[in-house]
C-alpha distance (Angstrom), angle and dihedral (degrees) to the residues before:
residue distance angle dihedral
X1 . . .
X2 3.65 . .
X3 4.08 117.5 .
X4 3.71 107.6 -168.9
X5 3.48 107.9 -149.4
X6 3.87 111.9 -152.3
X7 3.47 120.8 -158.7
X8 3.74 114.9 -152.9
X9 3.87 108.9 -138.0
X10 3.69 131.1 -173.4
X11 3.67 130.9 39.6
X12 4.08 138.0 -53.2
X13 3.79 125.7 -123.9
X14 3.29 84.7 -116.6
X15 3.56 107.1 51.5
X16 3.99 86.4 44.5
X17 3.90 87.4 54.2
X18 3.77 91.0 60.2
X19 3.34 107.1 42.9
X20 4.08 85.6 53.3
X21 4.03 81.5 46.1
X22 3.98 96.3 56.4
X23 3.67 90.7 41.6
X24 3.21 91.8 50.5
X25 3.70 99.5 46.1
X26 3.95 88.7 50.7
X27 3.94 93.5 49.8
X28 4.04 81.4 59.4
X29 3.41 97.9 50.5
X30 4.08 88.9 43.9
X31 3.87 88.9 57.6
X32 3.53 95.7 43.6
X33 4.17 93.6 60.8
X34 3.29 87.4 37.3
X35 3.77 97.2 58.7
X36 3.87 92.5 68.4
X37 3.66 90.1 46.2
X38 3.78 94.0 58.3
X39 4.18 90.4 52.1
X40 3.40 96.4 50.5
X41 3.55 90.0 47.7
X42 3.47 94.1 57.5
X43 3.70 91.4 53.2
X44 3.75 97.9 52.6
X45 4.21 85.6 51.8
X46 3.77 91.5 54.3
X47 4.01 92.1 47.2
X48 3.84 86.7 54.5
X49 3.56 94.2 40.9
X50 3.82 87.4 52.8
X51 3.87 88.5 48.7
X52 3.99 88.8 51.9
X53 3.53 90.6 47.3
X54 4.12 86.5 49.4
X55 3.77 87.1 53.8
X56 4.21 95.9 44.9
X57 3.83 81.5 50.6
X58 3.61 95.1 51.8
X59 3.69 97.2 52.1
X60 3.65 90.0 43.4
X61 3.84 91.0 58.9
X62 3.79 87.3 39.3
X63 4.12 91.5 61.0
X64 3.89 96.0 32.2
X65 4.02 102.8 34.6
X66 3.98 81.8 -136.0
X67 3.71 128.5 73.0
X68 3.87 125.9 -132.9
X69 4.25 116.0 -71.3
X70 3.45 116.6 -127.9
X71 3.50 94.7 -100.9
X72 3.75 97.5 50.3
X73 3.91 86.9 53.4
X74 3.49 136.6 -178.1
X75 3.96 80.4 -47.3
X76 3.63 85.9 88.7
X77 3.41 97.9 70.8
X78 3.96 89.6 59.8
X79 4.03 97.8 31.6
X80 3.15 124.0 42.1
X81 3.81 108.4 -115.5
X82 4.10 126.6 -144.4
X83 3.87 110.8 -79.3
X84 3.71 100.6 13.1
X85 3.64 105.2 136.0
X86 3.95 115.8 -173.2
X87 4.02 90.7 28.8
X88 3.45 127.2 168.6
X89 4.39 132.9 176.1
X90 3.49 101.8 -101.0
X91 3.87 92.8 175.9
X92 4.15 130.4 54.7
X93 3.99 100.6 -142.8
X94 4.09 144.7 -16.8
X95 3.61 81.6 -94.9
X96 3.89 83.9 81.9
X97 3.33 102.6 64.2
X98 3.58 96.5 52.3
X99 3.75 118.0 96.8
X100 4.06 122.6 -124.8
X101 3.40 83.1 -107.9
X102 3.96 102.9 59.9
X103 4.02 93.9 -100.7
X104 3.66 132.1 106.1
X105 3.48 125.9 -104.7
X106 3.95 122.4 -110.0
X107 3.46 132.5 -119.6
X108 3.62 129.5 -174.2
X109 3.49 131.7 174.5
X110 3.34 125.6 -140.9
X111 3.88 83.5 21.0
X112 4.00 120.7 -122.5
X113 3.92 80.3 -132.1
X114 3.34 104.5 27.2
X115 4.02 103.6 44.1
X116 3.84 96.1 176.4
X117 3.88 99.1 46.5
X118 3.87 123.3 6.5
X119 3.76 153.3 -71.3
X120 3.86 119.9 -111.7
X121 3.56 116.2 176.2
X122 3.79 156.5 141.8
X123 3.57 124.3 -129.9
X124 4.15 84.8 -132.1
X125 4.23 126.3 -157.0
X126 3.88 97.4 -14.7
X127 3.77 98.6 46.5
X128 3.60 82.2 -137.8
X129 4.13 120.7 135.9
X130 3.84 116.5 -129.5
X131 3.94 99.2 21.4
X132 3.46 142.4 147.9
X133 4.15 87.1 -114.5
X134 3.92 97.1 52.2
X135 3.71 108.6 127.5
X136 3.91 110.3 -151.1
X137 3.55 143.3 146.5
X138 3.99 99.8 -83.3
X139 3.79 130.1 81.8
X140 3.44 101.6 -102.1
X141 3.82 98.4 56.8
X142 3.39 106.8 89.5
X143 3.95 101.2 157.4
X144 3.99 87.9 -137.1
């Protein structure tokens, strides 16, 4: 007598369906951490942006005994503005002065906070100007 003994090969629905399941559950948990990891990150960039800016300025002041006006901006630094003598680009592109959150970055001076040099900030997560999260060039701005 001959017993044919079939052996089933392949996957179930079923097992399919929860594989896809766990992966997807771990994918979700993935973003999750990761979500805090990308805002922080974009703090730390606009502190060092802010500290390249600081640096642009200074060599702008060093060549033109005069920093940038408020109206002149932090554009200076990558175009050279009317009357500045020993001038040289400080910054690569636009792209520079753009925030990692899609806004522009500020420039004031005299500062509001620093009344003997100048203000450069970012407006930081909220977008908002004058908040607790605006990340600038004095002590108290801690973008966090």
């Amino acid at each position: 007598m001959k017993t044919s003994l079939r052996k089933n090969s392949g996957f179930t629905l079923l097992e399919i369906m929860l594989v896809v399941l766990i992966i997807g559950l771990l994918i979700g948990i993935g973003v999750q951490m990761m979500g805090n990891k990308v805002d922080q990150a974009r703090v730390v960039r606009a502190r060092a942006d802010i500290v390249q800016f600081k640096t642009g300025l200074l060599m702008y002041q060093s060549g033109n005994r005069t920093l940038p006006t408020t109206e002149q901006g932090l554009k200076a630094l990558l175009v050279k503005p009317d009357g500045a003598r020993n001038w040289n680009q400080q910054l690569e592109s636009a792209n520079s002065l753009i925030d990692p959150w899609g806004k522009e970055y500020q420039y004031v001076q005299p500062g509001v906070h620093n009344p003997k040099g100048y203000d450069v900030f970012s407006f930081g997560p909220d977008m908002l100007p004058n908040t607790t999260d605006d990340i600038g060039n004095w002590p108290e701005a801690s973008g966090e």
